[in-house]
C-alpha positions as CSV (number, residue, x, y, z in Angstrom):
1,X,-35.4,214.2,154.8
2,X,-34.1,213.6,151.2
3,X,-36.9,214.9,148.7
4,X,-38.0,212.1,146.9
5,X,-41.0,213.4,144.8
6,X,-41.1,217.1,142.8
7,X,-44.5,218.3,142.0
8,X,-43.8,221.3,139.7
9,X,-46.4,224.4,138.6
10,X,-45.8,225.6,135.0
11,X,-46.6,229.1,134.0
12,X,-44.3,230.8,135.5
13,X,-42.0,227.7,136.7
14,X,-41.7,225.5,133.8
15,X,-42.7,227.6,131.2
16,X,-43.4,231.2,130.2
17,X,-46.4,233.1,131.5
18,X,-46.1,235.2,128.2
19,X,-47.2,231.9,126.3
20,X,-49.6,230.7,128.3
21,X,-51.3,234.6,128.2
22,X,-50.0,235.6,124.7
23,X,-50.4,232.0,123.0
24,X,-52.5,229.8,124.3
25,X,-55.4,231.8,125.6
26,X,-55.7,233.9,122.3
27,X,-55.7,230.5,120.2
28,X,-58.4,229.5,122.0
29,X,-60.3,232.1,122.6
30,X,-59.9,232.6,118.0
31,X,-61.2,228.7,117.9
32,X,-63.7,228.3,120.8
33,X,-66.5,229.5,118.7
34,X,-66.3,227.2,116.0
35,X,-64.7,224.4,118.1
36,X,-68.4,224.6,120.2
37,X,-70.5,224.9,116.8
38,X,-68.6,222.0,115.6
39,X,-68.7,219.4,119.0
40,X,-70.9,220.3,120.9
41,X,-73.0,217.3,120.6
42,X,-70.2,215.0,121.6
43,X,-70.9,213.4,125.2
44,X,-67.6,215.1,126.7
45,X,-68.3,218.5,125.2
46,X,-71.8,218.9,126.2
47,X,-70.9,218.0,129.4
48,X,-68.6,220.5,129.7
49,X,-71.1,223.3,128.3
50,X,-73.8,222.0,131.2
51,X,-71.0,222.4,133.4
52,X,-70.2,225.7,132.9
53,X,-74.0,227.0,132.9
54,X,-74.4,225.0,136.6
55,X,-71.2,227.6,137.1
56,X,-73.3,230.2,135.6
57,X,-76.5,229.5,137.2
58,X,-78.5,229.1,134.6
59,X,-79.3,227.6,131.3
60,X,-77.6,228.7,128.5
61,X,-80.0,229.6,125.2
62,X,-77.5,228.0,122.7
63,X,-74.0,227.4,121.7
64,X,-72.9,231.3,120.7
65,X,-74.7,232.1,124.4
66,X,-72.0,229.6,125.3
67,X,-69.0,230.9,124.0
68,X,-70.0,234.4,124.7
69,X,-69.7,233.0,128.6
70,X,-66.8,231.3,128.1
71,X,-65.1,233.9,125.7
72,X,-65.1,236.2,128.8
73,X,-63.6,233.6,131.2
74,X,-60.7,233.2,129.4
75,X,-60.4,237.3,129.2
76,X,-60.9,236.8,133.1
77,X,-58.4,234.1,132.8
78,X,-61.3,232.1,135.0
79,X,-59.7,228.7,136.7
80,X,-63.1,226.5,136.0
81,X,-62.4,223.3,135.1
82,X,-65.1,223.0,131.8
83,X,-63.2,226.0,130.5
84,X,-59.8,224.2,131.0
85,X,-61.0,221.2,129.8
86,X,-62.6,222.9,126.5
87,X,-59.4,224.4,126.2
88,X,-56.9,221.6,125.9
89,X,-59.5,220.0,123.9
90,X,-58.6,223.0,121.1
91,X,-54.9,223.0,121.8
92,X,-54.7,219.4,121.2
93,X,-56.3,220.5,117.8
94,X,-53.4,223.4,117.7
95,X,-50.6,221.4,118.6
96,X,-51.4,218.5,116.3
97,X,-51.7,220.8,113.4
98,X,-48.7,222.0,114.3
99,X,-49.7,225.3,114.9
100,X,-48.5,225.4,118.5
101,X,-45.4,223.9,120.5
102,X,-45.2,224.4,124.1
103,X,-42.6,226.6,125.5
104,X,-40.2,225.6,128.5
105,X,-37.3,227.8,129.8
106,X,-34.0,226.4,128.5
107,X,-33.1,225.0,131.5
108,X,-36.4,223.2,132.1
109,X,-35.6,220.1,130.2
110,X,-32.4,219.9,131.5
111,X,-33.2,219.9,135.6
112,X,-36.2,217.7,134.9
113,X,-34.2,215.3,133.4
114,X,-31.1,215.4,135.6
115,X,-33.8,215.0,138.6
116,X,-35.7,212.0,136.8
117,X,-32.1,210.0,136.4
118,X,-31.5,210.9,140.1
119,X,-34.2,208.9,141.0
120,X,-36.5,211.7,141.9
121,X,-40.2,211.3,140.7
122,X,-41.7,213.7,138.9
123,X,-45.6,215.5,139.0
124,X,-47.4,218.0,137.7
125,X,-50.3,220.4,139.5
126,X,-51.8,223.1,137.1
127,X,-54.7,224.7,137.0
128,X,-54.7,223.9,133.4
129,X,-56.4,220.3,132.6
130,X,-54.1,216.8,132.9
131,X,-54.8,217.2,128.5
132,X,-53.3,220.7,128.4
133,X,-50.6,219.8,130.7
134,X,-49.7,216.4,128.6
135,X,-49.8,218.6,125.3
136,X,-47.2,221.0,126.3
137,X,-44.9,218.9,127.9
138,X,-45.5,216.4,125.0
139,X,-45.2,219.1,122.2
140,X,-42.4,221.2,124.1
141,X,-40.0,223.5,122.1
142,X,-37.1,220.7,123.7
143,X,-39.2,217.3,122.7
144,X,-41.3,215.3,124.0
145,X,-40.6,215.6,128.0
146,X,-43.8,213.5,129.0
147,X,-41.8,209.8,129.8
148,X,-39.9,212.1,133.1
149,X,-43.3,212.9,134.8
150,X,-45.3,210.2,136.7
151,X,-48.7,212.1,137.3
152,X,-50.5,215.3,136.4
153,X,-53.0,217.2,138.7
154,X,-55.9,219.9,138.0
155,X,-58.6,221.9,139.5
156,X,-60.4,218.5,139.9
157,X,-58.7,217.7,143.0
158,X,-59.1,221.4,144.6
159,X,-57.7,224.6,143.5
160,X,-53.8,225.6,144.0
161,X,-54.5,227.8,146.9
162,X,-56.1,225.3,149.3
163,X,-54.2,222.8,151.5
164,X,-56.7,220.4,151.1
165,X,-55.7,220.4,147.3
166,X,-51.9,219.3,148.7
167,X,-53.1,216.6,150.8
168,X,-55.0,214.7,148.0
169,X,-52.1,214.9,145.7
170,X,-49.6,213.4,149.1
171,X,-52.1,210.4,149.6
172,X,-52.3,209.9,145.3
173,X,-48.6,209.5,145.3
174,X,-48.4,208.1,148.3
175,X,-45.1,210.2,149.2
176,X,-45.0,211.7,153.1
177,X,-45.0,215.5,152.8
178,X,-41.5,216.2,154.6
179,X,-39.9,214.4,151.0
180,X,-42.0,216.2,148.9
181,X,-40.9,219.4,147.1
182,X,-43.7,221.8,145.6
183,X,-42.7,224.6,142.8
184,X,-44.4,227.7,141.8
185,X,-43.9,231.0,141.4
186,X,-47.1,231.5,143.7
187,X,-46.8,232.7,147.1
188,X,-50.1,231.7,148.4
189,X,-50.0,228.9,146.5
190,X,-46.9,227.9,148.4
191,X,-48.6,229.0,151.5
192,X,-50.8,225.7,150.9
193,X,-48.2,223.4,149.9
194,X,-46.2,224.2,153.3
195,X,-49.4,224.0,155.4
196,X,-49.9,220.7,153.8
197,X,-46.7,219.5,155.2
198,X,-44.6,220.0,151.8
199,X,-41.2,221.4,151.4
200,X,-41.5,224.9,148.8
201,X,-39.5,226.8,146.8
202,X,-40.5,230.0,145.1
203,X,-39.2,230.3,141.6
204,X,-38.7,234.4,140.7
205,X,-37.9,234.3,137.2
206,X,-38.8,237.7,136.6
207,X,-40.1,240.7,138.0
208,X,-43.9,239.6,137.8
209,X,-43.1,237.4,140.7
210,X,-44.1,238.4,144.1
211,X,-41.4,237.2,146.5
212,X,-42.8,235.4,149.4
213,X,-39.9,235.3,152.0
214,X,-41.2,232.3,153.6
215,X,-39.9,230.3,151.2
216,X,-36.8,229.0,149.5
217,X,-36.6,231.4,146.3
218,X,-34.7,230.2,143.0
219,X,-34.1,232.4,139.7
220,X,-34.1,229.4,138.3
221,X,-33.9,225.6,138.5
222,X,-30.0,225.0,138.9
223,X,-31.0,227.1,142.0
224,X,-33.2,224.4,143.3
225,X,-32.0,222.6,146.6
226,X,-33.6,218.6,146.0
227,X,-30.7,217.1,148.2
């Protein structure tokens, strides 16, 4: 069947791993301390602290007990939703300052818009948070590439490696599996999309990425079959 829906991964698909690693976690992890000290007794943030003590498995003594927790999941590179959500929460602070603009590969914008004006619709699943996702889409290096995608998904509907995670996005977008295609440079990742009765196809943009031979593989996006 034609694909009529992409859903697309980004570090390593859209976007550089390198920035995601080299960028955005170290901008955090130099602003999470203070970011904590300064919020913490907003609603959202303090929720997201008690969420990652329940995580934990215990209570945490005070806001640098905190950090120091959540300093080391981000060294761990951790995919807990409070820790994603605390981050986009200092990257919107990052990117509105200016201080940070979100890297796509060159041909990125180009494919995602050429599939937008062909009438394909256009997600987002990341284990970073819908606000992380928004902010480097929306503060790309290329513009503002937000108006092409109709939906973003996180860990709050299941993690990327569980086909369960597939099947809620299928019955969100209400999109039969067989027309939708899933991207990622994750084989097992992949592995759950397909079980979940999604097309696949593995981006290798580099040497990092493991080829899974099960799937379609693309060096890029102008190698992508959507017809």
């Amino acid at each position: 069947m034609t694909i009529r829906a992409i859903v697309t991964d980004i570090e390593g698909t859209t976007s550089s791993i390198d920035f995601v690693h080299q960028t955005l976690f170290p901008y955090a992890r130099q602003h999470l301390r203070r970011y904590l000290h300064a919020y913490a007794s907003e609603a959202h943030v303090a929720e997201q602290i008690a969420a990652a003590a329940a995580l934990e498995g215990r209570r945490f003594a005070n806001i640098d007990d905190a950090a120091d927790v959540l300093e080391r999941w981000i060294a761990e590179d951790r995919k807990a939703t409070p820790l994603k959500d605390l981050q986009g929460l200092i990257w919107a602070e990052g990117y509105a300052a200016g201080e940070l603009a979100g890297h796509v590969y060159a041909d990125t914008p180009v494919f995602l818009r050429n599939w937008h004006a062909a009438g394909k619709t256009l997600y987002v699943y990341s284990s970073g948070s819908e606000a992380a996702q928004k902010l480097i889409f929306g503060h790309s290096d290329a513009g503002d590439l937000t108006p092409l995608f109709s939906g973003y998904f996180d860990t709050r509907i299941g993690m990327k490696r569980e086909a369960a995670s597939y099947r809620t996005i299928l019955e969100r977008i209400g999109v039969p599996g067989e027309s939708v295609l899933f991207l990622s440079d994750i084989g097992e990742e992949l592995d759950a999309a397909r079980e979940a009765g999604l097309q696949t196809c593995q981006l290798i943009r580099d040497a990092r990425a493991r080829p899974f031979p099960a799937h379609r593989q693309a060096k890029d996006f102008s190698e992508v079959v959507v017809d």
